[in-house]
C-alpha positions as CSV (number, residue, x, y, z in Angstrom):
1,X,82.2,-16.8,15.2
2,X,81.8,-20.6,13.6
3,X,83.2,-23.4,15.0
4,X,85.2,-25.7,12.7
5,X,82.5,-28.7,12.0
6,X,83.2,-32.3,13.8
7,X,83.9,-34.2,10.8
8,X,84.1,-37.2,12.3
9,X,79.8,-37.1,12.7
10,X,77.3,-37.0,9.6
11,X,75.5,-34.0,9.1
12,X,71.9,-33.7,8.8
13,X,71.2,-31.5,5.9
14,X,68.1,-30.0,4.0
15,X,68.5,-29.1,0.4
16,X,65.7,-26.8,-0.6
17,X,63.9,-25.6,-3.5
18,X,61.5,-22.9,-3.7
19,X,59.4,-23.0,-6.8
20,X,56.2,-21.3,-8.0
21,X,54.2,-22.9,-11.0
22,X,57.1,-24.3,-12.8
23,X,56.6,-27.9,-13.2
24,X,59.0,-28.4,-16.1
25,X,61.8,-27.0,-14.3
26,X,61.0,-29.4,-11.3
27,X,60.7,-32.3,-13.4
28,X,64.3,-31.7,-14.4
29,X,65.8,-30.9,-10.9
30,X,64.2,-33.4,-8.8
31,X,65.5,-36.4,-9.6
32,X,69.1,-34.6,-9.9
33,X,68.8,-33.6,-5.9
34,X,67.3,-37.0,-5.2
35,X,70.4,-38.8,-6.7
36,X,73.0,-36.5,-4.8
37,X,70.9,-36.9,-2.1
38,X,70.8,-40.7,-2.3
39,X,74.5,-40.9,-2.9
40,X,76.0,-38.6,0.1
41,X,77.4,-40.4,3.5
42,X,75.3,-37.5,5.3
43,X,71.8,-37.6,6.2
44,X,70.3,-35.4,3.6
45,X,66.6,-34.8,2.9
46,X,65.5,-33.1,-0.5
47,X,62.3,-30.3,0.5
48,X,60.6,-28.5,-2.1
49,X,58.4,-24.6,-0.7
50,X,55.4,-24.2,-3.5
51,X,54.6,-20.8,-3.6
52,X,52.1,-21.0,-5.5
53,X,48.5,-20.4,-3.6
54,X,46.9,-23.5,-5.4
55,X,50.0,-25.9,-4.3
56,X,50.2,-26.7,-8.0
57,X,53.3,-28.9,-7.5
58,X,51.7,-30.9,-4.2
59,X,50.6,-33.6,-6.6
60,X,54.0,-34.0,-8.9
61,X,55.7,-34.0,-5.6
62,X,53.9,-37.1,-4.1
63,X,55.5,-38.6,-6.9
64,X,58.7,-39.1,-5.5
65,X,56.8,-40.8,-2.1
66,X,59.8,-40.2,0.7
67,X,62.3,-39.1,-1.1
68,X,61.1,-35.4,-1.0
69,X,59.2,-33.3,1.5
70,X,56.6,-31.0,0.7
71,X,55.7,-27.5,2.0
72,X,53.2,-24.9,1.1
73,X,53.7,-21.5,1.7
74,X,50.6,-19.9,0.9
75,X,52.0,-16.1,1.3
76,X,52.7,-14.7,-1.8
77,X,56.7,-13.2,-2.1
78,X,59.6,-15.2,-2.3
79,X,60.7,-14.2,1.5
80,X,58.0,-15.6,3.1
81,X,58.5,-19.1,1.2
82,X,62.3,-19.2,2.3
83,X,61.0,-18.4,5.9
84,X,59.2,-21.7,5.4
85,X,62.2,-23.2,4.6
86,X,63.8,-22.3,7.4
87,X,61.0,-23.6,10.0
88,X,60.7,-26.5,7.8
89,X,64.3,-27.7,8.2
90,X,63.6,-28.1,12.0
91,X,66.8,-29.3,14.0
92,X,68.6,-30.1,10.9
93,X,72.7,-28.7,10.6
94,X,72.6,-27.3,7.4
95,X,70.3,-25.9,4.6
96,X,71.0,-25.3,1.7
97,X,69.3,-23.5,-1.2
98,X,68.9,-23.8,-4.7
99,X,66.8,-22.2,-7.4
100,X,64.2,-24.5,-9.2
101,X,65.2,-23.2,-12.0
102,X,68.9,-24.1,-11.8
103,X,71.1,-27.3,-12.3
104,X,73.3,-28.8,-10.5
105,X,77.1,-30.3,-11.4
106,X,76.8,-33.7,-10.2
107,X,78.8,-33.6,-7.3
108,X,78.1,-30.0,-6.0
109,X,76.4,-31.3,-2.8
110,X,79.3,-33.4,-1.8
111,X,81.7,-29.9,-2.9
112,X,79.4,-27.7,-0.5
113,X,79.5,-30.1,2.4
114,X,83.6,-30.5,2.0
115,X,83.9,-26.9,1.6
116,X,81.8,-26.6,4.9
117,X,83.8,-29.2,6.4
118,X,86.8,-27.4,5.4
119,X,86.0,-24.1,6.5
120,X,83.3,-24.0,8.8
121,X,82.1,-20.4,8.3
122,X,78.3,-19.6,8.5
123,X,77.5,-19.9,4.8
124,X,78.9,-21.4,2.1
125,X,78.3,-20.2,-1.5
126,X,79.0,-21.2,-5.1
127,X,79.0,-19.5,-8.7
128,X,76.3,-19.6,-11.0
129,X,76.5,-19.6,-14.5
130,X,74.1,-18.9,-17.2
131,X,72.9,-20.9,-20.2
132,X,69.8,-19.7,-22.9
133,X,66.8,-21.4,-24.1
134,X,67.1,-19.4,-27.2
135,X,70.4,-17.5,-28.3
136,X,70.0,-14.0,-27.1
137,X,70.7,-10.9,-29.4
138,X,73.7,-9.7,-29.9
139,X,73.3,-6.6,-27.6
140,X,72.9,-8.8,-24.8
141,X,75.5,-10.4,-25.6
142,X,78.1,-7.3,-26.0
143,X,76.7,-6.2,-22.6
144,X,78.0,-9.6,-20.6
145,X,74.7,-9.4,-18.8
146,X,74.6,-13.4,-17.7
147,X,78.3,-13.4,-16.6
148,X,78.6,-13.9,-13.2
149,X,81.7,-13.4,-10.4
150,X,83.7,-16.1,-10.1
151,X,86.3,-16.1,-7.4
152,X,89.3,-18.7,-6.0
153,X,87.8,-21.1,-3.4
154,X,88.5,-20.2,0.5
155,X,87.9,-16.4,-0.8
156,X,85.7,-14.7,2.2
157,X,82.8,-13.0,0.9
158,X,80.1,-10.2,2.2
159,X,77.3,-10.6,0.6
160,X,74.7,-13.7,-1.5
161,X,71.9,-14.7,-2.9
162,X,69.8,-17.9,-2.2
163,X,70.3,-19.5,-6.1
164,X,73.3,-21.6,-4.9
165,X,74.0,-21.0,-0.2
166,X,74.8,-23.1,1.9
167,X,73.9,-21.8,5.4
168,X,74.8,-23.1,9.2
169,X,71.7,-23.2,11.0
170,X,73.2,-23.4,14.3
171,X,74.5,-20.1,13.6
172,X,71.4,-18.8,11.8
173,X,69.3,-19.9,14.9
174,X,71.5,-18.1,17.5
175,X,70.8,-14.7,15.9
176,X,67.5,-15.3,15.3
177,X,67.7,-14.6,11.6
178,X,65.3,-14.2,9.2
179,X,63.9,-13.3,5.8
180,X,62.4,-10.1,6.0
181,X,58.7,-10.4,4.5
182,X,58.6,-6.4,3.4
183,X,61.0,-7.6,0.6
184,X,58.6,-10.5,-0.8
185,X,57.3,-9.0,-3.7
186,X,60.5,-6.0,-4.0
187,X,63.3,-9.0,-4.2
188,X,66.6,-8.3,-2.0
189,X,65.2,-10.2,1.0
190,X,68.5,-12.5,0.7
191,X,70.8,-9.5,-0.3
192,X,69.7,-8.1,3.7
193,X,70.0,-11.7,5.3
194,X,73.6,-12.3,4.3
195,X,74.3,-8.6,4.9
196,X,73.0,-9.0,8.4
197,X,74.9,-12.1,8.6
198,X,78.3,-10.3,7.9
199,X,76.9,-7.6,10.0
200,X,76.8,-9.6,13.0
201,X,80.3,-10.9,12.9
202,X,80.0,-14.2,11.1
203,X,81.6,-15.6,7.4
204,X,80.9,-16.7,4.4
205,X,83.0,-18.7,1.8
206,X,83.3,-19.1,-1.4
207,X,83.5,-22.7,-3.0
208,X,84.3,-22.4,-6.9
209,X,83.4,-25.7,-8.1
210,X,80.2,-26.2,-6.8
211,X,78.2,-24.6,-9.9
212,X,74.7,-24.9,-10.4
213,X,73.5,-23.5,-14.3
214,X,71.1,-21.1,-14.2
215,X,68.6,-21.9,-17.0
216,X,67.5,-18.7,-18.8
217,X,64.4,-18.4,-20.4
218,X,63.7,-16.4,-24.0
219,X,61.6,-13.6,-21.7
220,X,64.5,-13.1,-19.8
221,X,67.0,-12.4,-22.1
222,X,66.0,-9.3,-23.4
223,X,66.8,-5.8,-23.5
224,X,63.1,-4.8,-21.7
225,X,64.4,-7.5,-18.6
226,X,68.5,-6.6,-18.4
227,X,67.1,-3.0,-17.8
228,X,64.0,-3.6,-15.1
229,X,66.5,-6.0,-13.1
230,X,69.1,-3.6,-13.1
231,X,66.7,-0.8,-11.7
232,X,65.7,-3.1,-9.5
233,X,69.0,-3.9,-8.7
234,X,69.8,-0.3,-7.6
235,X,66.1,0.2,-6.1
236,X,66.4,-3.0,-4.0
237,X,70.1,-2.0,-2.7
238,X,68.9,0.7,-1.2
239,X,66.2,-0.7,0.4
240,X,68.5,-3.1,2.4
241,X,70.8,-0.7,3.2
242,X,68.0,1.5,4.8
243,X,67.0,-1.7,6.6
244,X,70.1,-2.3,8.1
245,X,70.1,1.1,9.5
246,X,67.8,1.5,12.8
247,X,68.0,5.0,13.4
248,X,66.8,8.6,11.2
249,X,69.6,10.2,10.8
250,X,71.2,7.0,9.9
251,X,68.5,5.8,7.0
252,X,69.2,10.1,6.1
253,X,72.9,9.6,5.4
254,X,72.1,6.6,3.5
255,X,69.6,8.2,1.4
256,X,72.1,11.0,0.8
257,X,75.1,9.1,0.1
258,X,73.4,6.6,-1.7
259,X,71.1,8.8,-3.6
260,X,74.0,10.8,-4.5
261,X,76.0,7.9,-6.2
262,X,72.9,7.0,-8.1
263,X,72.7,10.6,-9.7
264,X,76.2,10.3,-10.9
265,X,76.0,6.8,-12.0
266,X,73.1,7.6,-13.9
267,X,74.9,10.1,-15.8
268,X,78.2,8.4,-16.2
269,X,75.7,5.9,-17.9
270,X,73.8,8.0,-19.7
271,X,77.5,9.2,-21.0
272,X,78.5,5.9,-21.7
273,X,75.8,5.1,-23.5
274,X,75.8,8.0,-25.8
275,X,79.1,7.2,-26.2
276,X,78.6,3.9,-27.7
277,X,75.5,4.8,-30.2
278,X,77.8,7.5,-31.8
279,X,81.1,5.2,-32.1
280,X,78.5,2.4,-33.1
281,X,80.0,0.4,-30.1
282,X,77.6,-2.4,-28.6
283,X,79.2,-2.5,-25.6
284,X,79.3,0.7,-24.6
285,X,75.7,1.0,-25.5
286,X,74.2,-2.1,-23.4
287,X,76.7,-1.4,-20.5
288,X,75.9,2.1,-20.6
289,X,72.2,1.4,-20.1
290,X,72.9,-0.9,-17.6
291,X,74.4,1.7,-15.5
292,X,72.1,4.1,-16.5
293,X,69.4,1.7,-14.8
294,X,70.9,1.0,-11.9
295,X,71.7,4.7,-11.1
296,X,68.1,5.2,-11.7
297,X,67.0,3.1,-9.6
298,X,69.7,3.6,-6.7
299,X,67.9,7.6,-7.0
300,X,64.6,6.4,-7.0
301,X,65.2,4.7,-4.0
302,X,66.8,7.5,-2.2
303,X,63.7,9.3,-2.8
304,X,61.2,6.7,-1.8
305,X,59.7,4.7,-4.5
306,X,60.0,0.9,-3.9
307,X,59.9,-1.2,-7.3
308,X,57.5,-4.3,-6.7
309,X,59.4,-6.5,-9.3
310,X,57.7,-9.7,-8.0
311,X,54.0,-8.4,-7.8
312,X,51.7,-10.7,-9.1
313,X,48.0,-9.8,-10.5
Protein backbone atom coordinates (compact mmCIF):
# COMPACT_ATOMS: atom_id res chain seq x y z
CA UNK A 1 0.00 0.00 0.00
CA UNK A 2 0.79 3.96 -0.28
CA UNK A 3 2.43 5.87 2.12
CA UNK A 4 0.86 9.06 3.31
CA UNK A 5 3.00 11.88 1.22
CA UNK A 6 5.70 14.07 3.32
CA UNK A 7 4.02 17.27 2.98
CA UNK A 8 6.44 19.20 4.31
CA UNK A 9 8.77 18.61 0.75
CA UNK A 10 7.56 19.89 -2.80
CA UNK A 11 6.69 17.40 -5.18
CA UNK A 12 8.03 17.11 -8.59
CA UNK A 13 5.19 16.59 -10.87
CA UNK A 14 4.56 16.02 -14.69
CA UNK A 15 1.21 17.11 -16.16
CA UNK A 16 0.78 15.50 -19.47
CA UNK A 17 -1.09 15.81 -22.55
CA UNK A 18 -1.30 13.35 -25.28
CA UNK A 19 -2.58 14.89 -28.50
CA UNK A 20 -2.73 13.85 -32.14
CA UNK A 21 -3.32 16.56 -34.88
CA UNK A 22 -5.34 18.89 -32.87
CA UNK A 23 -3.77 22.13 -32.83
CA UNK A 24 -6.79 24.23 -31.91
CA UNK A 25 -7.40 22.27 -28.91
CA UNK A 26 -3.68 22.80 -27.80
CA UNK A 27 -3.75 26.31 -28.47
CA UNK A 28 -6.50 26.50 -25.85
CA UNK A 29 -4.99 24.19 -23.15
CA UNK A 30 -1.52 25.15 -23.15
CA UNK A 31 -1.39 28.22 -21.75
CA UNK A 32 -4.11 27.08 -19.09
CA UNK A 33 -1.48 24.18 -17.79
CA UNK A 34 1.38 26.68 -18.09
CA UNK A 35 -0.40 29.17 -15.77
CA UNK A 36 -1.34 26.44 -13.07
CA UNK A 37 1.93 25.28 -13.63
CA UNK A 38 3.53 28.67 -13.07
CA UNK A 39 1.45 29.34 -10.11
CA UNK A 40 1.89 25.99 -7.89
CA UNK A 41 4.56 25.87 -4.80
CA UNK A 42 5.57 22.38 -6.37
CA UNK A 43 7.94 21.83 -9.04
CA UNK A 44 5.76 21.06 -11.96
CA UNK A 45 6.70 20.63 -15.57
CA UNK A 46 3.89 20.87 -18.42
CA UNK A 47 4.81 17.74 -21.28
CA UNK A 48 2.86 17.40 -24.27
CA UNK A 49 3.17 13.15 -26.36
CA UNK A 50 2.36 13.98 -30.32
CA UNK A 51 1.07 11.08 -31.69
CA UNK A 52 0.93 12.08 -34.67
CA UNK A 53 3.83 10.36 -37.09
CA UNK A 54 4.63 13.82 -38.67
CA UNK A 55 5.19 15.57 -35.01
CA UNK A 56 2.64 18.07 -36.33
CA UNK A 57 2.56 19.98 -32.98
CA UNK A 58 6.70 19.91 -32.53
CA UNK A 59 6.68 23.45 -34.02
CA UNK A 60 3.56 25.12 -31.95
CA UNK A 61 5.20 23.56 -29.05
CA UNK A 62 8.60 25.38 -29.34
CA UNK A 63 6.43 28.19 -28.91
CA UNK A 64 6.22 28.16 -25.43
CA UNK A 65 10.43 27.71 -25.22
CA UNK A 66 10.81 26.03 -21.48
CA UNK A 67 7.82 26.14 -20.27
CA UNK A 68 6.71 22.78 -22.01
CA UNK A 69 8.49 19.59 -23.02
CA UNK A 70 8.03 17.90 -26.04
CA UNK A 71 7.85 14.14 -26.94
CA UNK A 72 7.13 12.15 -30.03
CA UNK A 73 5.76 8.99 -29.96
CA UNK A 74 5.97 7.81 -33.38
CA UNK A 75 3.81 4.42 -32.66
CA UNK A 76 0.51 4.80 -33.71
CA UNK A 77 -2.39 3.88 -30.66
CA UNK A 78 -2.93 5.87 -27.79
CA UNK A 79 -1.15 3.25 -25.33
CA UNK A 80 1.97 3.46 -26.72
CA UNK A 81 1.95 7.50 -26.45
CA UNK A 82 1.04 7.23 -22.62
CA UNK A 83 3.94 4.67 -22.34
CA UNK A 84 6.05 7.64 -23.50
CA UNK A 85 4.68 9.53 -20.87
CA UNK A 86 5.56 7.44 -18.41
CA UNK A 87 9.45 7.08 -19.56
CA UNK A 88 9.33 10.67 -20.20
CA UNK A 89 8.44 11.71 -16.62
CA UNK A 90 11.74 10.18 -15.48
CA UNK A 91 12.29 10.41 -11.53
CA UNK A 92 9.50 12.68 -11.18
CA UNK A 93 6.70 11.97 -8.03
CA UNK A 94 3.72 12.35 -9.76
CA UNK A 95 2.06 12.35 -13.35
CA UNK A 96 -0.77 13.33 -14.15
CA UNK A 97 -2.95 13.12 -17.26
CA UNK A 98 -5.23 15.10 -19.08
CA UNK A 99 -6.95 14.91 -22.36
CA UNK A 100 -5.97 17.73 -25.04
CA UNK A 101 -9.15 17.99 -25.71
CA UNK A 102 -10.33 18.99 -22.18
CA UNK A 103 -10.27 22.10 -19.78
CA UNK A 104 -9.34 22.61 -16.79
CA UNK A 105 -11.01 24.59 -13.62
CA UNK A 106 -8.43 26.91 -12.66
CA UNK A 107 -7.33 25.49 -9.69
CA UNK A 108 -7.68 21.70 -10.41
CA UNK A 109 -3.89 21.08 -10.24
CA UNK A 110 -3.54 22.65 -6.85
CA UNK A 111 -7.18 20.27 -5.87
CA UNK A 112 -5.26 17.01 -7.25
CA UNK A 113 -2.00 17.67 -5.43
CA UNK A 114 -4.13 18.48 -1.98
CA UNK A 115 -6.27 15.58 -2.59
CA UNK A 116 -2.94 13.52 -3.02
CA UNK A 117 -1.53 15.18 -0.01
CA UNK A 118 -4.54 14.33 1.81
CA UNK A 119 -4.90 10.82 0.92
CA UNK A 120 -1.95 9.42 -0.43
CA UNK A 121 -3.43 6.55 -2.40
CA UNK A 122 -1.84 5.53 -5.77
CA UNK A 123 -3.99 7.54 -8.08
CA UNK A 124 -6.06 10.32 -7.76
CA UNK A 125 -8.99 10.97 -10.17
CA UNK A 126 -11.54 13.71 -10.90
CA UNK A 127 -15.01 14.07 -12.87
CA UNK A 128 -15.33 15.09 -16.21
CA UNK A 129 -18.09 16.91 -17.55
CA UNK A 130 -19.27 17.48 -21.01
CA UNK A 131 -19.94 20.64 -22.96
CA UNK A 132 -21.11 20.79 -27.10
CA UNK A 133 -19.75 22.60 -29.99
CA UNK A 134 -23.12 22.42 -31.45
CA UNK A 135 -26.41 21.61 -29.43
CA UNK A 136 -26.91 17.89 -29.92
CA UNK A 137 -30.42 16.41 -30.91
CA UNK A 138 -32.86 15.83 -28.74
CA UNK A 139 -32.36 11.96 -28.71
CA UNK A 140 -29.00 12.49 -27.35
CA UNK A 141 -30.11 14.41 -25.07
CA UNK A 142 -33.12 12.06 -23.59
CA UNK A 143 -30.39 9.34 -23.56
CA UNK A 144 -27.99 11.38 -20.91
CA UNK A 145 -25.14 10.12 -23.03
CA UNK A 146 -22.42 13.02 -21.79
CA UNK A 147 -23.42 12.63 -18.07
CA UNK A 148 -20.76 11.42 -16.25
CA UNK A 149 -20.35 9.78 -12.38
CA UNK A 150 -19.87 12.12 -9.94
CA UNK A 151 -19.12 10.96 -6.53
CA UNK A 152 -18.28 12.64 -2.79
CA UNK A 153 -14.54 13.32 -2.44
CA UNK A 154 -12.43 10.63 -0.30
CA UNK A 155 -14.85 7.96 -2.09
CA UNK A 156 -12.32 4.85 -3.01
CA UNK A 157 -12.68 3.82 -6.51
CA UNK A 158 -11.73 0.59 -8.81
CA UNK A 159 -11.37 1.60 -11.95
CA UNK A 160 -10.32 5.17 -14.50
CA UNK A 161 -9.51 6.60 -17.41
CA UNK A 162 -6.49 8.79 -18.29
CA UNK A 163 -8.92 12.19 -19.26
CA UNK A 164 -8.47 13.56 -15.71
CA UNK A 165 -5.59 10.71 -13.13
CA UNK A 166 -3.47 11.55 -11.08
CA UNK A 167 -0.98 8.64 -10.57
CA UNK A 168 2.00 7.96 -7.87
CA UNK A 169 4.83 6.91 -9.75
CA UNK A 170 6.69 5.56 -6.93
CA UNK A 171 4.04 3.14 -6.80
CA UNK A 172 3.57 2.72 -10.52
CA UNK A 173 7.40 2.00 -10.82
CA UNK A 174 7.42 -0.69 -8.03
CA UNK A 175 5.02 -2.93 -9.98
CA UNK A 176 6.44 -2.27 -13.11
CA UNK A 177 3.26 -1.08 -14.68
CA UNK A 178 2.45 -0.34 -17.94
CA UNK A 179 0.19 0.49 -20.84
CA UNK A 180 -0.50 -2.42 -22.70
CA UNK A 181 0.29 -1.72 -26.48
CA UNK A 182 -2.29 -4.59 -27.85
CA UNK A 183 -5.00 -2.03 -26.71
CA UNK A 184 -3.51 0.99 -28.95
CA UNK A 185 -5.86 1.10 -31.62
CA UNK A 186 -8.90 -1.14 -29.53
CA UNK A 187 -9.00 1.76 -26.60
CA UNK A 188 -9.30 0.23 -22.85
CA UNK A 189 -5.48 0.29 -22.40
CA UNK A 190 -6.26 2.62 -19.18
CA UNK A 191 -9.47 0.64 -18.19
CA UNK A 192 -6.64 -2.55 -17.69
CA UNK A 193 -3.90 -0.25 -15.99
CA UNK A 194 -6.15 0.99 -13.16
CA UNK A 195 -7.71 -2.42 -13.04
CA UNK A 196 -4.28 -3.97 -12.50
CA UNK A 197 -3.61 -1.23 -10.18
CA UNK A 198 -6.60 -2.21 -7.91
CA UNK A 199 -5.66 -5.73 -8.67
CA UNK A 200 -2.38 -5.47 -7.05
CA UNK A 201 -3.53 -4.12 -3.76
CA UNK A 202 -3.15 -0.37 -4.21
CA UNK A 203 -6.10 2.75 -4.15
CA UNK A 204 -7.45 5.18 -5.92
CA UNK A 205 -9.45 8.39 -4.85
CA UNK A 206 -11.78 10.27 -5.90
CA UNK A 207 -11.48 14.23 -5.72
CA UNK A 208 -14.83 15.96 -6.77
CA UNK A 209 -13.78 19.38 -7.47
CA UNK A 210 -11.02 18.90 -9.64
CA UNK A 211 -13.14 19.02 -13.08
CA UNK A 212 -11.72 19.26 -16.25
CA UNK A 213 -14.64 19.96 -19.31
CA UNK A 214 -14.58 17.63 -21.85
CA UNK A 215 -15.12 19.58 -25.13
CA UNK A 216 -17.42 17.69 -27.55
CA UNK A 217 -17.26 18.03 -31.01
CA UNK A 218 -20.53 18.00 -33.54
CA UNK A 219 -19.05 14.37 -34.97
CA UNK A 220 -19.30 13.12 -31.69
CA UNK A 221 -22.55 13.82 -30.63
CA UNK A 222 -24.46 11.77 -32.65
CA UNK A 223 -26.57 8.87 -32.71
CA UNK A 224 -23.92 6.80 -35.31
CA UNK A 225 -21.00 7.71 -32.34
CA UNK A 226 -23.19 7.12 -28.83
CA UNK A 227 -23.76 3.55 -30.40
CA UNK A 228 -20.03 2.56 -31.89
CA UNK A 229 -18.65 3.81 -28.30
CA UNK A 230 -20.99 1.87 -26.53
CA UNK A 231 -20.10 -1.38 -28.52
CA UNK A 232 -16.81 -0.54 -27.99
CA UNK A 233 -17.45 -0.07 -24.61
CA UNK A 234 -18.71 -3.69 -24.03
CA UNK A 235 -16.09 -5.03 -26.75
CA UNK A 236 -13.14 -3.38 -24.97
CA UNK A 237 -14.45 -4.63 -21.41
CA UNK A 238 -14.00 -7.81 -22.21
CA UNK A 239 -10.87 -7.54 -23.66
CA UNK A 240 -9.41 -6.33 -20.27
CA UNK A 241 -10.96 -8.61 -18.41
CA UNK A 242 -9.46 -11.51 -20.52
CA UNK A 243 -6.19 -9.75 -20.02
CA UNK A 244 -6.24 -9.74 -16.46
CA UNK A 245 -6.81 -13.46 -16.49
CA UNK A 246 -3.45 -15.58 -17.15
CA UNK A 247 -4.72 -18.89 -17.36
CA UNK A 248 -7.46 -20.97 -20.10
CA UNK A 249 -9.83 -22.00 -18.11
CA UNK A 250 -9.75 -18.65 -16.57
CA UNK A 251 -10.08 -16.28 -19.95
CA UNK A 252 -13.10 -19.58 -20.56
CA UNK A 253 -15.14 -18.51 -17.58
CA UNK A 254 -14.82 -15.06 -18.55
CA UNK A 255 -15.90 -15.49 -21.92
CA UNK A 256 -18.77 -17.47 -20.53
CA UNK A 257 -19.93 -15.34 -17.90
CA UNK A 258 -19.26 -12.41 -19.63
CA UNK A 259 -20.60 -13.47 -22.89
CA UNK A 260 -23.60 -14.57 -21.21
CA UNK A 261 -24.40 -11.07 -19.65
CA UNK A 262 -23.94 -9.53 -22.99
CA UNK A 263 -26.74 -11.87 -24.60
CA UNK A 264 -29.15 -10.83 -21.99
CA UNK A 265 -28.27 -7.26 -21.97
CA UNK A 266 -28.64 -7.17 -25.50
CA UNK A 267 -32.09 -8.26 -25.28
CA UNK A 268 -33.21 -6.37 -22.24
CA UNK A 269 -32.14 -3.48 -24.70
CA UNK A 270 -33.51 -4.55 -27.55
CA UNK A 271 -36.80 -4.67 -25.10
CA UNK A 272 -36.26 -1.48 -23.91
CA UNK A 273 -35.95 -0.07 -26.87
CA UNK A 274 -39.05 -1.39 -28.53
CA UNK A 275 -40.51 -0.29 -25.60
CA UNK A 276 -39.80 3.32 -26.06
CA UNK A 277 -40.67 3.55 -30.10
CA UNK A 278 -44.20 2.21 -29.28
CA UNK A 279 -44.92 4.57 -26.12
CA UNK A 280 -43.15 7.25 -28.24
CA UNK A 281 -40.65 7.61 -25.22
CA UNK A 282 -37.17 9.12 -26.17
CA UNK A 283 -35.62 7.82 -23.44
CA UNK A 284 -36.40 4.52 -23.55
CA UNK A 285 -35.51 4.55 -27.08
CA UNK A 286 -31.73 6.10 -26.86
CA UNK A 287 -31.09 4.18 -23.57
CA UNK A 288 -32.41 1.12 -24.93
CA UNK A 289 -29.99 1.24 -27.81
CA UNK A 290 -27.34 2.01 -25.71
CA UNK A 291 -27.73 -1.12 -23.98
CA UNK A 292 -28.55 -2.90 -26.85
CA UNK A 293 -24.79 -1.84 -27.97
CA UNK A 294 -23.09 -2.56 -25.27
CA UNK A 295 -24.49 -6.10 -24.96
CA UNK A 296 -23.47 -6.48 -28.47
CA UNK A 297 -20.41 -5.79 -28.07
CA UNK A 298 -19.77 -7.48 -24.52
CA UNK A 299 -21.04 -10.95 -27.05
CA UNK A 300 -18.92 -10.07 -29.71
CA UNK A 301 -16.14 -10.10 -27.49
CA UNK A 302 -16.93 -13.34 -25.80
CA UNK A 303 -16.68 -14.72 -29.21
CA UNK A 304 -13.53 -13.12 -30.44
CA UNK A 305 -13.88 -10.15 -32.49
CA UNK A 306 -11.84 -7.13 -31.29
CA UNK A 307 -13.31 -3.65 -32.43
CA UNK A 308 -10.28 -1.40 -33.68
CA UNK A 309 -12.07 1.89 -32.75
CA UNK A 310 -8.82 3.94 -33.07
CA UNK A 311 -7.53 2.43 -36.48
CA UNK A 312 -6.34 4.92 -38.64
CA UNK A 313 -6.01 4.61 -42.60
Amino acid sequence: MTQAPDSSHPLTVVVAALTYKRPHDLDELLPQLVRQAEASADEVRVLIVDNDPDAGARTQIAGFGRAVLYQHAAEPGIAAARNVALDSAGDADLLIFIDDDERPVDDWLALLLDAYRRYGTAGIVGPVISSFESAPEPWITAGRFFDRRRLPTGTPIDIAATNNLLLDLRVINRLGLRFDVRFGITGGSDTLFSRQLRAAGEQMTWCDEAIVTDVVPTSRSTRTWVLQRAYRSGNSWIATSLAMHPTRMGRLRVRVDLGSRGLLRAAAGALLAAAGYASRRAQWQARGRRTLARGRGLLAGALGTVYAEYKRS
